[in-house]
C-alpha positions in Angstrom: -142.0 23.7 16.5 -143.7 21.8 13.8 -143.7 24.7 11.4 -139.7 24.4 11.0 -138.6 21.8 8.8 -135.8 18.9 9.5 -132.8 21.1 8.5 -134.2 24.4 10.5 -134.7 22.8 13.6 -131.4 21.1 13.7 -130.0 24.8 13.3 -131.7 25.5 15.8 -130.7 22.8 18.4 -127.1 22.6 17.4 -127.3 26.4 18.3 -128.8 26.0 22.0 -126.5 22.9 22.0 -123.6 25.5 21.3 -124.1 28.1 22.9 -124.9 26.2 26.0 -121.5 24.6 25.9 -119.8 27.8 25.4 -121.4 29.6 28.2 -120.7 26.8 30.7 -117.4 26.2 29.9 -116.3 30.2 29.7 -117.9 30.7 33.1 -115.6 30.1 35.5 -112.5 31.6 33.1 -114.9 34.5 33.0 -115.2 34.6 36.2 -111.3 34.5 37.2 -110.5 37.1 34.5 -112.9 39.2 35.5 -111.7 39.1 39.4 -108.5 39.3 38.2 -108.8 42.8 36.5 -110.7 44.1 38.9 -108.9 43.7 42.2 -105.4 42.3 40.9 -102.6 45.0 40.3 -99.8 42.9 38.1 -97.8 43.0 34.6 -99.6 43.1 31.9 -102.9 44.0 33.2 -103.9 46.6 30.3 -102.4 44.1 27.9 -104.7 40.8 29.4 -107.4 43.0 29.2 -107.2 44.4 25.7 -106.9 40.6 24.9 -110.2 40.2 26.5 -111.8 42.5 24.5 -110.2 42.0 21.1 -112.9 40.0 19.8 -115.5 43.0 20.4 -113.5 45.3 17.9 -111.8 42.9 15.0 -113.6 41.7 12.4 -115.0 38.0 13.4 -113.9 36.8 10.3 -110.3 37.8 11.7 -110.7 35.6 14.9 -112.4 33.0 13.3 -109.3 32.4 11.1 -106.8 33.3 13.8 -108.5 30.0 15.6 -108.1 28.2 12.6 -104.4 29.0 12.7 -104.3 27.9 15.6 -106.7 25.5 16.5 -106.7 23.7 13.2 -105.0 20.4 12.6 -102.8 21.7 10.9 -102.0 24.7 13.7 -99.9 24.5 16.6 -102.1 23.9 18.8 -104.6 21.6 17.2 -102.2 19.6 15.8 -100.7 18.8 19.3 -104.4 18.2 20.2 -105.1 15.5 17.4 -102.5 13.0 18.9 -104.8 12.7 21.5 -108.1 12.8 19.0 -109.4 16.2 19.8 -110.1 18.1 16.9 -112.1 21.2 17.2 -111.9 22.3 13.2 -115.2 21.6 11.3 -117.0 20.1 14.4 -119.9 21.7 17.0 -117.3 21.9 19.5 -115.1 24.3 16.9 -118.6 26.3 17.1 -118.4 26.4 21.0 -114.8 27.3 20.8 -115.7 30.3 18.7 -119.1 31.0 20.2 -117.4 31.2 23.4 -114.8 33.6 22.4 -116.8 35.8 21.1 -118.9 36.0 23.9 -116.1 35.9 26.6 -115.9 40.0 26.6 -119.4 40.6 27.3 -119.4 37.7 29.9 -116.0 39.5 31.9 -117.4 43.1 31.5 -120.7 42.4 33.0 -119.0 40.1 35.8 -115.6 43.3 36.2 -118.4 45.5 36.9 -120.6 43.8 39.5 -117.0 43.1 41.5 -116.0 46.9 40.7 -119.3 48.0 42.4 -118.6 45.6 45.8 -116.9 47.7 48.7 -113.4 46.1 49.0 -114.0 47.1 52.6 -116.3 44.6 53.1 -113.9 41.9 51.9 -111.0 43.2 54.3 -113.1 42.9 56.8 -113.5 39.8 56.2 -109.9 39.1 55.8 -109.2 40.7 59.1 -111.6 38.1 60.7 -109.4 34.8 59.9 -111.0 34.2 56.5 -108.8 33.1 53.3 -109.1 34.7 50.5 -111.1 32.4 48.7 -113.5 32.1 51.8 -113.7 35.7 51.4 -114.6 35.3 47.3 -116.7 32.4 48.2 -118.7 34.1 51.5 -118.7 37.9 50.9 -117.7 39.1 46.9 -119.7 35.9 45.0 -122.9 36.5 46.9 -123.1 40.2 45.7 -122.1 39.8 41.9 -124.4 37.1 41.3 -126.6 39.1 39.5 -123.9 40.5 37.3 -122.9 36.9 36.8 -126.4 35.7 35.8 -126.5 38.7 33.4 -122.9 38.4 32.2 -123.5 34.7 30.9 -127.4 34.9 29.7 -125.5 37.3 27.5 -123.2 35.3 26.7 -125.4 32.9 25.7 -127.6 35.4 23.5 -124.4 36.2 21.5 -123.3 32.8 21.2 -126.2 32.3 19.5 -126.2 35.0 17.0 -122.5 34.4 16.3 -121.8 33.5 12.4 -118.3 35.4 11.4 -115.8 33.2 13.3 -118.0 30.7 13.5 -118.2 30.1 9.9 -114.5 30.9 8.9 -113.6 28.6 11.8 -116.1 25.3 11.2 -117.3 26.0 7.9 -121.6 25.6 7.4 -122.2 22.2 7.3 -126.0 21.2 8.0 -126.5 18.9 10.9 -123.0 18.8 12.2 -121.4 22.8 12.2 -124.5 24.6 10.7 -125.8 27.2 13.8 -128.8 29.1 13.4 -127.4 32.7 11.5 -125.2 29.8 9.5 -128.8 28.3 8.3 -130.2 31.9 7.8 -127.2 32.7 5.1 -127.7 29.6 3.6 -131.5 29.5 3.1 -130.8 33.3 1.6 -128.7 32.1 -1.2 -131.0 29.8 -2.6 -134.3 30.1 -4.8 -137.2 29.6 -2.4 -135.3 29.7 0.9 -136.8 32.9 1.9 -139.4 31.2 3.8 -137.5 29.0 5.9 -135.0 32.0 6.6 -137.7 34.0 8.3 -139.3 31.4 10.3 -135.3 31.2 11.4 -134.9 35.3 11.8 -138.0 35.0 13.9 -136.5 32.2 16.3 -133.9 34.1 16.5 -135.6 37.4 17.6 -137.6 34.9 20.4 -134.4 33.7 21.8 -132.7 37.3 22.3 -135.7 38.6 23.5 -136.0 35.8 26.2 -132.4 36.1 26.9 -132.3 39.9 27.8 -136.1 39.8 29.8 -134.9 36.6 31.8 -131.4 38.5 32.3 -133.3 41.2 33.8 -136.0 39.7 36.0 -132.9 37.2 37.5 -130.6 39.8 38.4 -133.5 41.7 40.4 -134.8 38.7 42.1 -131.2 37.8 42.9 -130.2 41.1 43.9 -133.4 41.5 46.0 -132.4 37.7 47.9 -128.5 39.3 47.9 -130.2 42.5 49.9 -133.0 39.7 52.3 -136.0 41.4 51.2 
């Protein structure tokens, strides 16, 4: 990438860098959730699960400054955190945090939906054979979602990577340390001249979804076909 200057390719690898981070660590919460509200009957299901998907319907300007409230040092919980010197305000890993929230409800919905389509039969069948029930998860349901969970969390990834509105409420848009790739793309557009490096950035951009969602799609069929032993 020798055509993207100093600034626009550490946008660029702060964003894989982030979005990485907040698909990894989101995984197996993802996961759990996602089990949880498709097999589990307990309190407060409908209310867990409009949790989950709050992110995909407020403003992410509004979630970006609820985790400030919160996560700030000057919050409840980051506060508690910084006796311990973990801060998450106005640092990459404030941009996971937020990336990573973000993304959660795609990453659960693709994941609910793959467990949803699995035949509960087979896993009390399973059950009835001696197995607990995470042998059963482990040995019959994870097997047959794995290509919802390879699709769940290379989306993930994709919109961890286009995420600016909480990001930027939440870690500001500093270059080299909280500056993401759509951070960069604002700020080349509000300066004289920046038009240039914001399209080589827009382009990047379009690459990476576009490799996300084709390598989304050719995993879960190769997965699905080794799921099915053919």
């Amino acid at each position: 990438m020798d055509w993207l200057g100093p600034q626009e390719w550490q946008a660029v690898a702060l964003s894989l860098r982030v979005s990485l981070w907040a698909t990894l660590v989101s995984l197996p919460l993802g996961i759990f959730v996602a089990y949880a509200l498709a097999r589990w009957h307990f309190p407060g299901k409908q209310l867990l699960n409009g949790i989950v998907h709050l992110p995909l319907i407020m403003p992410p300007v509004v979630t970006g400054y609820l985790l400030l409230l919160t996560l700030g040092t000057q919050g409840p919980v980051g506060g508690l955190l910084q006796n311990f010197g973990i801060v998450f305000a106005f640092r990459w890993t404030g941009a996971a945090v937020a990336a990573g929230v973000m993304a959660f409800p795609l990453l659960v919905r693709a994941v609910r939906l793959s467990i949803e389509a699995v035949d509960p039969n087979l896993e009390q069948a399973a059950s009835t054979l001696g197995a607990s029930s995470i042998q059963v998860f482990a040995t019959v349901t994870l097997p047959l979602i794995l290509p919802g969970i390879i699709v769940g969390a290379i989306l993930a990834f994709a919109k961890a990577m286009g995420e600016f509105g909480a990001t930027i409420t939440f870690v500001s848009n500093i270059p080299g340390q909280t500056q993401t790739l759509p951070s960069a793309i604002y700020a080349f557009l509000q300066v004289p001249g920046g038009e240039g490096s914001a399209i080589r950035l827009v382009l990047v951009s379009v690459a990476v979804a576009m490799t996300a969602l084709l390598l989304s799609e050719l995993l879960a069929v190769r997965v699905a076909r080794w799921v099915r032993g053919t």
